[in-house]
LOMARFI-45840 format. One record per residue: residue number from 0; x, y, z of N, C-alpha, C in turn. Coordinates in nm, 3 decimals, always signed. Each point is the difference from the previous one (the first is absolute). Example, Ala and Ser with C-alpha at 12.3 -4.5 7.8 and 13.67 -1.06 7.14 Angstrom:
! LOMARFI-45840
ATOM resi     nxx     nyy     nzz    caxx    cayy    cazz     cxx     cyy     czz
ATOM    0  +1.319  -0.569  +0.780  -0.089  +0.119  +0.000  +0.090  +0.120  +0.000
ATOM    1  -0.035  +0.105  -0.072  +0.082  +0.119  +0.006  -0.077  +0.109  +0.073
END
This chain:
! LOMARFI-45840
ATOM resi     nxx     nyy     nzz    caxx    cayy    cazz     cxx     cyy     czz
ATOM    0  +3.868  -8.187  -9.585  -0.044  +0.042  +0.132  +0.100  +0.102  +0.057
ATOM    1  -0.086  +0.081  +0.078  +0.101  +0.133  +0.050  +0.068  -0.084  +0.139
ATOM    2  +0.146  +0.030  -0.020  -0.007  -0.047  +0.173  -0.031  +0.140  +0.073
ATOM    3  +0.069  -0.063  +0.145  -0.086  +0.083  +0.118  +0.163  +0.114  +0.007
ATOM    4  -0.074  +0.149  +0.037  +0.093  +0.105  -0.008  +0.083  -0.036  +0.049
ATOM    5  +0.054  -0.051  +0.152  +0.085  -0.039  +0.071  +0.097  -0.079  -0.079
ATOM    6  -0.068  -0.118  -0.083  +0.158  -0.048  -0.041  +0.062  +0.066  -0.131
ATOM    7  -0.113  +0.102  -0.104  +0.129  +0.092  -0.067  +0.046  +0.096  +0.050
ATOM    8  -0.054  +0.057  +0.127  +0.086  +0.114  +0.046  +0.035  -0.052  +0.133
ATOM    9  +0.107  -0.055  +0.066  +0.049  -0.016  +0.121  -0.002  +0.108  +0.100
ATOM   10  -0.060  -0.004  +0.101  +0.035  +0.157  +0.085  +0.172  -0.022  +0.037
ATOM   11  +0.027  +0.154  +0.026  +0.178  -0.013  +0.037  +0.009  -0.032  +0.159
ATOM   12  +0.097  -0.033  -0.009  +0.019  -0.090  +0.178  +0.000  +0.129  +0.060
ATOM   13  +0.056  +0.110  +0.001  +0.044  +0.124  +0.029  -0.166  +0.101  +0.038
ATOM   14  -0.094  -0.081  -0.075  -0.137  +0.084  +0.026  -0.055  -0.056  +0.094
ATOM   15  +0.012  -0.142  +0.069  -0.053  -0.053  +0.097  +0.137  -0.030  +0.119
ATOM   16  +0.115  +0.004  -0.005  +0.061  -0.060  +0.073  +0.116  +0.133  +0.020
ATOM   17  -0.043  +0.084  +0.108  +0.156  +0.130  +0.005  +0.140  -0.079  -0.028
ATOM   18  +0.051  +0.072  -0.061  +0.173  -0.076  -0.003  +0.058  +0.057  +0.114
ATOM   19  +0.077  -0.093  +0.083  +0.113  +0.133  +0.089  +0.090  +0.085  -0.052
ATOM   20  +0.036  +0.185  +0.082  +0.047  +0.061  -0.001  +0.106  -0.013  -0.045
ATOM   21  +0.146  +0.028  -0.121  +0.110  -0.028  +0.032  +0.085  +0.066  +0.143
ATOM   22  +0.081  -0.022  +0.009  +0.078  +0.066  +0.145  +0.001  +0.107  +0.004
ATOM   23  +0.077  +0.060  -0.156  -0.023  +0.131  +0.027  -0.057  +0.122  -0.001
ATOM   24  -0.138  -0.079  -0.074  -0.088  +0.099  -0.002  -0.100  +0.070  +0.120
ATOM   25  -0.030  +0.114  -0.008  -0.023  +0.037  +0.149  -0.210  -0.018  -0.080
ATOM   26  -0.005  +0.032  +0.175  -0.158  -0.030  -0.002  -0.063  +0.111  -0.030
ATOM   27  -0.135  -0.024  -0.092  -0.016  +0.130  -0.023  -0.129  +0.063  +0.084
ATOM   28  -0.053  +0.093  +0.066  -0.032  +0.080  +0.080  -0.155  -0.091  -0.048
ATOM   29  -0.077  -0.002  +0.170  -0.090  -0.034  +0.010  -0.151  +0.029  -0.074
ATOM   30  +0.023  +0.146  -0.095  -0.105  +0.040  -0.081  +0.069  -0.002  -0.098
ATOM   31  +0.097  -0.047  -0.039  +0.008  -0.049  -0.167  -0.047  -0.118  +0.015
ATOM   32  +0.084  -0.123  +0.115  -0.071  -0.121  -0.053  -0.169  -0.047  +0.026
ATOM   33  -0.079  +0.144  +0.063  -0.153  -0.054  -0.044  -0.042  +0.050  -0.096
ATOM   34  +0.049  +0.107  -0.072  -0.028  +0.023  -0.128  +0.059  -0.095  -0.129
ATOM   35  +0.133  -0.108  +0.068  -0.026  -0.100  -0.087  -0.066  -0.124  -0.009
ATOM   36  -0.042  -0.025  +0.160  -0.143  -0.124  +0.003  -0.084  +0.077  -0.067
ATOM   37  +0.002  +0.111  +0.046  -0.183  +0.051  -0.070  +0.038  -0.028  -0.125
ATOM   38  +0.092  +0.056  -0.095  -0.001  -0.036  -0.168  +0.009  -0.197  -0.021
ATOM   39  +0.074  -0.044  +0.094  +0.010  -0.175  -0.043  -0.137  -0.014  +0.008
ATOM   40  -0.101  +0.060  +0.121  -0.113  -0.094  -0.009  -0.134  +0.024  -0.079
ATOM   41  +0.046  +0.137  -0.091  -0.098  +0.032  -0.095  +0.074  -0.086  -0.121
ATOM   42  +0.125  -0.016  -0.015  +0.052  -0.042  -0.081  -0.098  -0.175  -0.011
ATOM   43  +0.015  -0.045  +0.134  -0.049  -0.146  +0.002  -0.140  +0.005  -0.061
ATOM   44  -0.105  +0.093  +0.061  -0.119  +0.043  -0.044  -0.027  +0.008  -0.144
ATOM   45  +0.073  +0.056  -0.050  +0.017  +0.032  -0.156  +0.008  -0.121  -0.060
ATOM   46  +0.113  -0.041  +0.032  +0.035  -0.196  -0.044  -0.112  -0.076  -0.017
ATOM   47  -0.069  +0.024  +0.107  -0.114  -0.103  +0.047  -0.125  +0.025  -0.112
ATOM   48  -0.035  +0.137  -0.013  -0.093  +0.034  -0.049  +0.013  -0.003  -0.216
ATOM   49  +0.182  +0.000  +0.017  -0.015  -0.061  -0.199  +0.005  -0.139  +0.000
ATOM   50  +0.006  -0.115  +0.137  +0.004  -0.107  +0.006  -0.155  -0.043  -0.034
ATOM   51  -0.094  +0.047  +0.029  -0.158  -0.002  +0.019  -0.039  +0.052  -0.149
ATOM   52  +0.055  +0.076  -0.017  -0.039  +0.097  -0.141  +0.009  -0.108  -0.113
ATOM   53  +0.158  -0.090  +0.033  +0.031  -0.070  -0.153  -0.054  -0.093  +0.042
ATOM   54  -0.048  -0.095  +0.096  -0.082  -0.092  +0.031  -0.154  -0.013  -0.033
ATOM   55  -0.038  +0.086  +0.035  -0.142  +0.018  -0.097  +0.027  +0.067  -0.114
ATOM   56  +0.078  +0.076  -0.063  -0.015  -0.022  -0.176  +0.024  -0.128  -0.054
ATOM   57  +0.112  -0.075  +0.104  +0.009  -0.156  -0.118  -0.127  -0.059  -0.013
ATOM   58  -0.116  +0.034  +0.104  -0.077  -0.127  +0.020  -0.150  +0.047  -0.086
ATOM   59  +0.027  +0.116  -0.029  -0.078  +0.095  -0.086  -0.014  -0.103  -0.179
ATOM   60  -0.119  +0.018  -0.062  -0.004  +0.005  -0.123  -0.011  +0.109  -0.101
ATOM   61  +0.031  +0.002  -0.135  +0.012  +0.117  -0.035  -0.060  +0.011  -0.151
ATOM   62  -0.120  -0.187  -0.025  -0.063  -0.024  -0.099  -0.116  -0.055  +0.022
END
């Protein structure tokens, strides 16, 4: 039996949970960081959509 995607691929804590800033890093300008939600949340999108993909091939027959 296939298990379920989630428990061979763990998502990273870092894709759902921001880490804090270290001290000294400075903040970076308000249109870089929506051009990096916009990439995390196609990124999540993407995730989601090979999560669905390998879920219905396991459940697929192929004889």
């Amino acid at each position: 039996m296939v298990r379920p995607y989630e428990e061979q691929y763990p998502a990273s804590p870092a894709a759902y949970h921001p880490q804090p800033q270290p001290a000294g890093e400075a903040r970076l300008p308000a249109a870089d960081q929506g051009e990096i939600d916009d990439i995390r949340a196609s990124l999540r999108e993407f995730r989601e959509a090979v999560r669905e993909l390998t879920e219905n091939r396991s459940r697929r027959r192929y004889f």
